[in-house]
C-alpha positions as CSV (number, residue, x, y, z in Angstrom):
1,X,29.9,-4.9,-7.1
2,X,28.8,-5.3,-3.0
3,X,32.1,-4.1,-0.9
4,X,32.5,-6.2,2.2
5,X,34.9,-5.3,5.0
6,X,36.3,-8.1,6.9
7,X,37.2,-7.0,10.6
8,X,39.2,-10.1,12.7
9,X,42.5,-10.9,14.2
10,X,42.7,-14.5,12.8
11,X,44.7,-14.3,9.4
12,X,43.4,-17.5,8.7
13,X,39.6,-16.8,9.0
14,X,40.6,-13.3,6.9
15,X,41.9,-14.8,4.3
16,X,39.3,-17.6,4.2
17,X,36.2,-15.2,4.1
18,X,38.1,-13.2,1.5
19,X,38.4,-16.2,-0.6
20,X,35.0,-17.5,0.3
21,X,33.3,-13.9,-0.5
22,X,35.5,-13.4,-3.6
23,X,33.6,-16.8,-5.3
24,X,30.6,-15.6,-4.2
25,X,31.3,-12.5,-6.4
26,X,31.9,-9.9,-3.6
27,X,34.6,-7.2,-3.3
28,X,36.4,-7.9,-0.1
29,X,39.0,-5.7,2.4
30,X,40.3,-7.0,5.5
31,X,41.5,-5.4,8.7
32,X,43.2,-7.0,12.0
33,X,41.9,-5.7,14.6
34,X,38.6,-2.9,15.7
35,X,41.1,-0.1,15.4
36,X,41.9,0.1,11.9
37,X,38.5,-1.8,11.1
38,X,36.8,1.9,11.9
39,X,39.3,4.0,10.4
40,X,38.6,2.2,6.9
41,X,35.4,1.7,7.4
42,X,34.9,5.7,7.6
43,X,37.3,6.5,5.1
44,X,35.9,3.8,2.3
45,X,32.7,3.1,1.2
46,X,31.4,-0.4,2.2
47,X,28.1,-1.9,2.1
48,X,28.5,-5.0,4.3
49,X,30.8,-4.7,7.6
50,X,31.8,-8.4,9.5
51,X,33.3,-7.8,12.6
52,X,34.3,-10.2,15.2
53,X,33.7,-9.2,18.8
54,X,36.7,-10.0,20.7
55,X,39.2,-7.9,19.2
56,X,42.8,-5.9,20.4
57,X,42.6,-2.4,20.0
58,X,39.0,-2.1,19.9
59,X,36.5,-4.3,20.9
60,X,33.7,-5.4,17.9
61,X,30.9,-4.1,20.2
62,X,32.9,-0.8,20.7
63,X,33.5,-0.2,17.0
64,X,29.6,-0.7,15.8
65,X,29.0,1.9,18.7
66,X,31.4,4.1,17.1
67,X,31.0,3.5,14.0
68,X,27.3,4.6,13.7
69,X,28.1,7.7,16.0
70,X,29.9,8.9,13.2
71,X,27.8,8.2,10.9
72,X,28.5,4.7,9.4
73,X,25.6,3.7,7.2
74,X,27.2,0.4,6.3
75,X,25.2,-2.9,7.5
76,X,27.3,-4.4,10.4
77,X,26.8,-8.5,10.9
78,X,28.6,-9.6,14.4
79,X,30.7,-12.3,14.7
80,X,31.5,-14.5,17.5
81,X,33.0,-17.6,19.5
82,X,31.6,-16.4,22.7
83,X,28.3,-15.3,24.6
84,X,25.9,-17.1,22.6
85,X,22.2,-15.2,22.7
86,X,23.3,-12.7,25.3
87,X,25.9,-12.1,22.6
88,X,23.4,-11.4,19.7
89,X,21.4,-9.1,21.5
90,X,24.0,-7.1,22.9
91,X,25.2,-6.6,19.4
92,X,21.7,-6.2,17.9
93,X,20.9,-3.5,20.5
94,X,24.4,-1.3,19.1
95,X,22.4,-1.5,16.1
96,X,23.9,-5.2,14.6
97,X,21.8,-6.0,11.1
98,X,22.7,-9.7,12.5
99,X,24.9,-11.9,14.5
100,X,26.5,-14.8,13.3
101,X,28.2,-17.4,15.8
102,X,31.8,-19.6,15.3
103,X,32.4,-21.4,13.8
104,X,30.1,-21.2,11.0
105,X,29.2,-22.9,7.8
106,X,30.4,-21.2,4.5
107,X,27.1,-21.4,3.2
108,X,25.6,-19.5,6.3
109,X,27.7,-17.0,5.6
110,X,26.5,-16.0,2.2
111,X,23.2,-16.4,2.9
112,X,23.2,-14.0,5.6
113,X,25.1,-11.7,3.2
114,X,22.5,-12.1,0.6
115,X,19.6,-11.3,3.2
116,X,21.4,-8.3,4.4
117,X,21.6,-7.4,0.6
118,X,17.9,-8.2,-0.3
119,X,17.0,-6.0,3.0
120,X,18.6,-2.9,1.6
121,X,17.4,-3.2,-1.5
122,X,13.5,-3.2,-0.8
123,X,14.5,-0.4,1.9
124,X,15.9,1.8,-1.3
125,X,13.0,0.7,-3.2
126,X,10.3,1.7,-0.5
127,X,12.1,4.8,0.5
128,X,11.9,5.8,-3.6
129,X,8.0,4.7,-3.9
130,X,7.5,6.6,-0.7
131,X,9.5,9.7,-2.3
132,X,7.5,9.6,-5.4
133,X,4.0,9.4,-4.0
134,X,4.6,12.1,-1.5
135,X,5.9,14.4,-4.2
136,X,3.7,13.3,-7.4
137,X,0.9,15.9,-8.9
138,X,-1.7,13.5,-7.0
139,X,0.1,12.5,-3.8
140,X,-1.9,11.3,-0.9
141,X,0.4,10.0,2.0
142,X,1.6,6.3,2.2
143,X,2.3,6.0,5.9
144,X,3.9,3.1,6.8
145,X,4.7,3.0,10.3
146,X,2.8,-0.2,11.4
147,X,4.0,-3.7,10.5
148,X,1.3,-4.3,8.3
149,X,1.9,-1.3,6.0
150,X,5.5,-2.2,5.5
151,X,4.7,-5.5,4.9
152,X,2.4,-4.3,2.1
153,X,5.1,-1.9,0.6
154,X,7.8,-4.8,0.6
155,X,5.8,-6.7,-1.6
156,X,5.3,-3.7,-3.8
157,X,8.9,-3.2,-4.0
158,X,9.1,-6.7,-4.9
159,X,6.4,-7.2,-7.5
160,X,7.0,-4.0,-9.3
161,X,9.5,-4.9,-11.9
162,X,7.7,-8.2,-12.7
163,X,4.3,-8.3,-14.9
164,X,2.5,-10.3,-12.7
165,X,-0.9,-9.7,-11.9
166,X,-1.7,-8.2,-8.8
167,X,-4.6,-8.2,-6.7
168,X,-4.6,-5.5,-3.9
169,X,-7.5,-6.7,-1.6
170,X,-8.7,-4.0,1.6
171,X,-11.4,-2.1,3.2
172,X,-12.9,0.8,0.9
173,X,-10.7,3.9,1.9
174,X,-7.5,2.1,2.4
175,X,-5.7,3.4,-0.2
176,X,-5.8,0.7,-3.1
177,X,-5.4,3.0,-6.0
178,X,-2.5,4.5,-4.2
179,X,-0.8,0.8,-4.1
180,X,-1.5,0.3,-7.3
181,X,0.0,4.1,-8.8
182,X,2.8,2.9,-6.4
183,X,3.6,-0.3,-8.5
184,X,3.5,1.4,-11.4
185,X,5.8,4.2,-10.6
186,X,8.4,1.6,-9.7
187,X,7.8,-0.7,-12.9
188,X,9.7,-0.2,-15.7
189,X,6.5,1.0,-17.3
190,X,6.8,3.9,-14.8
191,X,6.6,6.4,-18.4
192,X,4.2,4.8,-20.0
193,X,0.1,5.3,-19.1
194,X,-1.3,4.1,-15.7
195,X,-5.2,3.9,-16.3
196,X,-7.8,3.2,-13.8
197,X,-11.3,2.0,-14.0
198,X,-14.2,1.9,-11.2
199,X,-15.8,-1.2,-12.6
200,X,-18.8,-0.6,-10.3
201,X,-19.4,3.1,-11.3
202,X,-19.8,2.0,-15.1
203,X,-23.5,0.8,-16.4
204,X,-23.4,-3.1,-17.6
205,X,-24.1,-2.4,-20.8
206,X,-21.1,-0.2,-21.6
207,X,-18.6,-1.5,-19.9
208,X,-17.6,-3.8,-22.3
209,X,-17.3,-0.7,-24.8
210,X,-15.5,1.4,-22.3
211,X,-12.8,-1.7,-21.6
212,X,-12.6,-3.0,-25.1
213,X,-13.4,0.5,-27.4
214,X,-16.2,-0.8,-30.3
215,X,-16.4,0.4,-33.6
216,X,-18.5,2.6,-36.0
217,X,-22.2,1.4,-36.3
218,X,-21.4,-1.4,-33.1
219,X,-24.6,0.2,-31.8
220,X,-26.6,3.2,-31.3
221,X,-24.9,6.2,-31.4
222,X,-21.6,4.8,-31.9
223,X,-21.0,7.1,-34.9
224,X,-17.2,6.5,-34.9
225,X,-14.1,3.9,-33.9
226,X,-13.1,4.4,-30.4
227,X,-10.6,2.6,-28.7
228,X,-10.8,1.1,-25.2
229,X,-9.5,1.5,-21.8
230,X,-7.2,-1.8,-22.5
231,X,-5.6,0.1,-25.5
232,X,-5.2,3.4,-23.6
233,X,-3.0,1.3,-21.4
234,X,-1.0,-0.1,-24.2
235,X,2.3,-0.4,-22.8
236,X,1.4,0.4,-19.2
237,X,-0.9,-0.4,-16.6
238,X,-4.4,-0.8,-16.6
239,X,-6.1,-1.2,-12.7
240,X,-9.5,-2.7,-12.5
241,X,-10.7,-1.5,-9.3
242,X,-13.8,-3.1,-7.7
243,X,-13.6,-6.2,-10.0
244,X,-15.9,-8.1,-8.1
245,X,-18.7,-6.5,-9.8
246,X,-17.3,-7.1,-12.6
247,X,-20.8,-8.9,-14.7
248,X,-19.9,-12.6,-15.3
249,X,-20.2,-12.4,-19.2
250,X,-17.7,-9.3,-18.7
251,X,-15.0,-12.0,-16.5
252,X,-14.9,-14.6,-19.3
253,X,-13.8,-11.8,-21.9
254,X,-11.6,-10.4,-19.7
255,X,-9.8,-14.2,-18.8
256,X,-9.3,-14.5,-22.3
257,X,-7.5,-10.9,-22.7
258,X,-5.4,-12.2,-19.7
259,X,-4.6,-15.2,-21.6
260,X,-4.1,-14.3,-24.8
261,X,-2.5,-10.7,-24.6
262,X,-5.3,-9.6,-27.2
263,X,-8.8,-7.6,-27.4
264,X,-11.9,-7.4,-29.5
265,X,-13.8,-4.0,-29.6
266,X,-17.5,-4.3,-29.9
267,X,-18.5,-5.3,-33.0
268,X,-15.4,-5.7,-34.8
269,X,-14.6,-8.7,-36.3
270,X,-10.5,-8.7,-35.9
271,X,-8.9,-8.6,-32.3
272,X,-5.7,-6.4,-31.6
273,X,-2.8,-7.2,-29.5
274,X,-1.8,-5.5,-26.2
275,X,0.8,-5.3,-23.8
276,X,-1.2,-3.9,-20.5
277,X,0.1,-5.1,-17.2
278,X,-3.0,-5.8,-15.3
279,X,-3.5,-4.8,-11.8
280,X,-7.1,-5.3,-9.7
281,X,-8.0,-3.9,-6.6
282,X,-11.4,-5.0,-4.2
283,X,-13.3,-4.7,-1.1
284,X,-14.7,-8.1,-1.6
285,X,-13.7,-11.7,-0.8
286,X,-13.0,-13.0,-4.2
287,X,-12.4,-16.2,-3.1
288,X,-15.8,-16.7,-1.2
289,X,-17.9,-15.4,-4.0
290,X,-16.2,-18.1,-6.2
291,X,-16.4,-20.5,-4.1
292,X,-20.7,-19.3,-4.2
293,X,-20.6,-18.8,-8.5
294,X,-20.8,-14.7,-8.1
295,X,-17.1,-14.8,-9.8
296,X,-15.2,-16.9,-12.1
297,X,-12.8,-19.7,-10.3
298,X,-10.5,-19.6,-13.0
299,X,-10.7,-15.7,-13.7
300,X,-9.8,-15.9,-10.0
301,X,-7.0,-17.9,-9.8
302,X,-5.2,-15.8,-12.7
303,X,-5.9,-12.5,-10.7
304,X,-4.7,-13.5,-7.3
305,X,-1.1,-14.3,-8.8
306,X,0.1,-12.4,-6.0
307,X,-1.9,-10.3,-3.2
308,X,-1.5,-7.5,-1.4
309,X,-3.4,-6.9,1.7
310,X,-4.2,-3.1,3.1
311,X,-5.7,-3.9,6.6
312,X,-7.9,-1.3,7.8
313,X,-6.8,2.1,9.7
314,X,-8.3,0.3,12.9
315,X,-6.2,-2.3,13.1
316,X,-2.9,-0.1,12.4
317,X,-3.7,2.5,15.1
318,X,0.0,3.6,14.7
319,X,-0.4,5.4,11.5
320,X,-3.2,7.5,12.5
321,X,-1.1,9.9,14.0
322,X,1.5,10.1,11.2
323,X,-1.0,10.2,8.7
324,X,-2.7,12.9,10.6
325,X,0.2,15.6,10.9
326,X,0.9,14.6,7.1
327,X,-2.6,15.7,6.0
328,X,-2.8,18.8,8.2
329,X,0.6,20.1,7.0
330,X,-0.6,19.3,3.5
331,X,-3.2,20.9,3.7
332,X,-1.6,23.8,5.3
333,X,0.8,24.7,2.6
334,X,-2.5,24.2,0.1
335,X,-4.5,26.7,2.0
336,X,-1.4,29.2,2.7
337,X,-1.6,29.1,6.5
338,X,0.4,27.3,9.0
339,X,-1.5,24.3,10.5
340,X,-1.1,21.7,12.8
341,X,-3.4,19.5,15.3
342,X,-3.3,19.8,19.1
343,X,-2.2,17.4,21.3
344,X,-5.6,17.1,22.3
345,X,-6.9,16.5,18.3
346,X,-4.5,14.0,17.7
347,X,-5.8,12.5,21.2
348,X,-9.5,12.8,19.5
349,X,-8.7,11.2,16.0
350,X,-6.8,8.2,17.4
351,X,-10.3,7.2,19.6
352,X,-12.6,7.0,16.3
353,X,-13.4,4.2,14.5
354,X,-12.6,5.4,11.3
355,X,-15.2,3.0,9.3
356,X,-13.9,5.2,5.9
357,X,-10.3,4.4,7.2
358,X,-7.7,6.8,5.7
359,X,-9.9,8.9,2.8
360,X,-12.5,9.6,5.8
361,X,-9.7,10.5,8.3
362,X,-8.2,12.5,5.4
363,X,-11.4,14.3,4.7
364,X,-12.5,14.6,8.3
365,X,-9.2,16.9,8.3
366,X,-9.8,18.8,5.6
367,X,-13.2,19.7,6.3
368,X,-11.9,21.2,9.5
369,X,-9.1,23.0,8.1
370,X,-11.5,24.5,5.7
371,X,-14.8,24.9,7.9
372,X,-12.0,27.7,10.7
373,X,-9.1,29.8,10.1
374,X,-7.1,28.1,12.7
375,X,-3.8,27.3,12.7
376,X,-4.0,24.7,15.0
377,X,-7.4,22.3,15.3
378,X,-8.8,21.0,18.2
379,X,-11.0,19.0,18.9
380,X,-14.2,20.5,18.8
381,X,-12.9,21.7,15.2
382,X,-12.9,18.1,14.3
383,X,-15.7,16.5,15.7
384,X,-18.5,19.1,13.0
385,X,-16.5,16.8,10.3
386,X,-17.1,13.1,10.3
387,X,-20.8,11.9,9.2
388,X,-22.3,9.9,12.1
389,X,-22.1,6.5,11.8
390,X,-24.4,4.3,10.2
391,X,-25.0,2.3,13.2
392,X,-26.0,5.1,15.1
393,X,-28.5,6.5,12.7
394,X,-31.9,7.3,14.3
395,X,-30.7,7.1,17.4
396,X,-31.9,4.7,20.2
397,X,-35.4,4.0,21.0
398,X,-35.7,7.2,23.9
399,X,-32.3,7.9,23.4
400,X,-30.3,11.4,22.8
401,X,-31.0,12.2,19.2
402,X,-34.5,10.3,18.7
403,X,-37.4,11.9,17.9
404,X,-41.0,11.1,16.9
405,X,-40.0,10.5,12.7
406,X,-37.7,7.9,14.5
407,X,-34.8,9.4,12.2
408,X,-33.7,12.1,14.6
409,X,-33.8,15.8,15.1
410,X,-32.1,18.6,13.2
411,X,-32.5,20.2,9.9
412,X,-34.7,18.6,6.9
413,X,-31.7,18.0,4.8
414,X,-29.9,16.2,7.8
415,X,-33.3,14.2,8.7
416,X,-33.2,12.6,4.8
417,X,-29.4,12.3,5.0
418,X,-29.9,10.2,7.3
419,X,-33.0,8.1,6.4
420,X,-31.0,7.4,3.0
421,X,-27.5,6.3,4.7
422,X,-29.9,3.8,6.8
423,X,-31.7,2.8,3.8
424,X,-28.3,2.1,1.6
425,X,-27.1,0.4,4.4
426,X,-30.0,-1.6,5.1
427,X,-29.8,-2.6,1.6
428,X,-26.3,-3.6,1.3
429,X,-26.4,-6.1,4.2
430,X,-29.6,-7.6,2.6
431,X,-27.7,-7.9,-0.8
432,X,-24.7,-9.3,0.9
433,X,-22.6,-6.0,-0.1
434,X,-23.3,-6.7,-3.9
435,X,-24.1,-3.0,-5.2
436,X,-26.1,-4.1,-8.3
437,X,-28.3,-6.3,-6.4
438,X,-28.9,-3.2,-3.7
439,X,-29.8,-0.4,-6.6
440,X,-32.0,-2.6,-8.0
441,X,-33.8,-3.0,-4.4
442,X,-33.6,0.4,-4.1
443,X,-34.9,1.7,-7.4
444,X,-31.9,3.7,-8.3
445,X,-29.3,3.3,-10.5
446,X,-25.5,1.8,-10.1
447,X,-24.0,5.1,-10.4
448,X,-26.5,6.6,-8.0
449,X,-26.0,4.1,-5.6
450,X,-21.9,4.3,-5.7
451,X,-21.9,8.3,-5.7
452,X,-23.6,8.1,-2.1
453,X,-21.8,5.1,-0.5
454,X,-19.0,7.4,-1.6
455,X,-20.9,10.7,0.0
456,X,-21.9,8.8,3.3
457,X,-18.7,6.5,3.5
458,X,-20.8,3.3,3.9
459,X,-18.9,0.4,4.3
């Protein structure tokens, strides 16, 4: 049960929040004046602190001050006849969760309980994910010092213990997977499996096998049963990363496993029932390739029960130092050496562009950590990492860099690097980003064609 500490010198408005709070299923204390409001507060356990501001003894703005210089953890909520706004933020700077002025409605006082409640909650529940990603056997860092980022991980906390479907939408390289481990980790499915599949880096024609297993003599070389990715996940969670390539045939069987809570391998004649909470995670807009027939409306509309957004690194600029220093001490206690990134470095990495966004800033940092024995990288260690851009391949016409194969100088294995990151690229935008449509322009296969958007970062 939530502790709340009353703090006022009117016995009537005491003993009508305790009554008030006590309905509303709360365990409530009261104390007369600022005094004896911080001596309980430190010697008890509360959760919730309401504390008038004009108080004998001590004042309400003088026992938040003290309070948290001794350590109170406790969420404080002002109260007040007096000051109005200058009131609120006076108390709000001392570190005030909010500020609520007299006389008030009973009902606004229980709602603002409630938030303050809700607000701890997620803050527990982020803190945890953020705990168990950092420490897991396959930890990458989930930064979330800009707005955006904490946004995202609110939602996770929120979403987490439900089964709804989730679709985590975002920039390749901005951490996806790592949303979707962290909903699973905080899902009471946490101990079952978490299976993931690229459904770009799979060929057409066994997909359907590899999400729905097939049995014996289902076709060539199919010598025994084998179960699918959807069974794997029985009990857990099952994340279909890049499901906008998913083939349309694939979407309708896959609506009707969302539906219906039941699969068919290939070629067998019975289905099978599963309990797989579905996550899916893309680099596309869904919703403009249904509204053009490359993806199902209604398939759609039962994915995007609830989205999560992962902005690019670009537009958070304030995690790129964070998630720097977290990489390079990573990777420091990985390679056995002290290391850490000058002043100058971190200078360095917050002016790119980072087109990869956090997997090419990550690797950027690794490549550098393991290209010098430093302990500490600077700039120049940096800058041999990154690939150049795929804008800037070939350089300008008479520019630095171009030469007379029009694909720049340097080594032969550098000049075809090159000429195929312009090609891919080339491609993509031709295809409007759909990767099928590019391999087939380029006379290479899917797989091909994803292992070096993956090698060259290409957006």
């Amino acid at each position: 049960m939530t502790r709340v500490l009353v703090v006022d010198d009117e016995p009537g408005l005491r003993q009508s929040l305790g009554l008030l709070l006590g309905d509303a299923g709360y365990q409530v204390a009261a104390e007369s004046d600022g005094r004896l409001g911080l001596e309980r507060a430190l010697r008890e356990p509360f959760d919730l602190i309401l504390c008038d501001v004009r108080m004998p003894q001590l004042g309400g703005l003088e026992f938040l001050r003290a309070y948290r210089e001794r350590g109170g953890t406790a969420l404080v909520i002002m109260m007040s006849a007096y000051g109005g706004e200058d009131a609120a933020l006076a108390a709000m700077k001392e570190g005030a969760y909010d500020y609520i002025p007299k006389p008030f409605r009973p009902d606004e006082v229980v709602l603002t309980l409630r938030k303050a409640e809700e607000r701890e909650r997620l803050g527990r529940a982020v803190a945890g994910l953020r705990a168990q990603l950092d420490s897991g056997p396959d930890a990458r860092a989930l930064v979330a010092e800009s707005a955006a980022m904490r946004a995202a991980l609110d939602l996770v906390a929120r979403v987490a213990e439900h089964r709804t479907t989730v679709l985590i939408t975002g920039e390749s390289g901005t951490g996806k997977e790592l949303i979707a481990r962290a909903i699973h980790r905080a899902s009471p499915r946490r101990a079952a499996a978490f299976v993931a599949v690229n459904c770009a880096a799979i060929p057409e024609n066994l997909l359907e096998s590899e999400l729905f297993g097939h049995v014996r003599g289902a076709f060539t070389g199919a010598g025994s049963d084998k179960p699918g990715l959807f069974e794997q996940a029985d009990g857990g969670t099952l994340l279909l990363d890049e499901i906008g390539e998913l083939p349309l045939g694939l979407q309708a069987k896959l609506l009707r496993v969302l539906q219906d809570g039941e699969i068919r391998r290939v070629g067998d004649q019975r289905t099978r029932r599963v309990d797989v909470r579905v996550l899916a995670a893309t680099a596309r807009d869904l919703g403009a390739d249904a509204g053009a027939g490359r993806f199902r409306e209604d398939l759609y509309y039962r994915l995007n029960v609830v989205t999560i957004h992962l902005p690019p690194l670009r537009e958070r600029p304030g995690d790129i130092t964070p998630l720097a220093h977290h990489f390079a001490a990573r990777l420091g206690r990985r390679l056995g050496r002290p290391l850490s990134l000058a002043a100058a470095a971190v200078a360095w990495l917050e002016a790119q562009p980072w087109r990869g966004n956090v997997r090419e800033l990550e690797h950027t940092i690794e490549r550098a950590a393991v290209l010098t024995d430093k302990e500490i990288l600077e700039p120049q260690d940096l800058r041999e990492g990154p690939l150049p851009a795929p804008h800037a391949v070939g350089g300008e016409a008479g520019g630095e860099g171009s030469g007379e194969w029009g694909v720049g100088s340097g080594t032969l294995r550098e000049v075809v690097e090159r000429a195929e990151r312009e090609a891919i690229t080339v491609a993509l935008e031709a295809c409007a980003g759909n990767r099928r449509a590019a391999a087939k322009q380029l006379g290479v296969s899917l797989r091909t064609l994803f292992y070096k958007i993956e090698r060259y970062r290409i957006q």
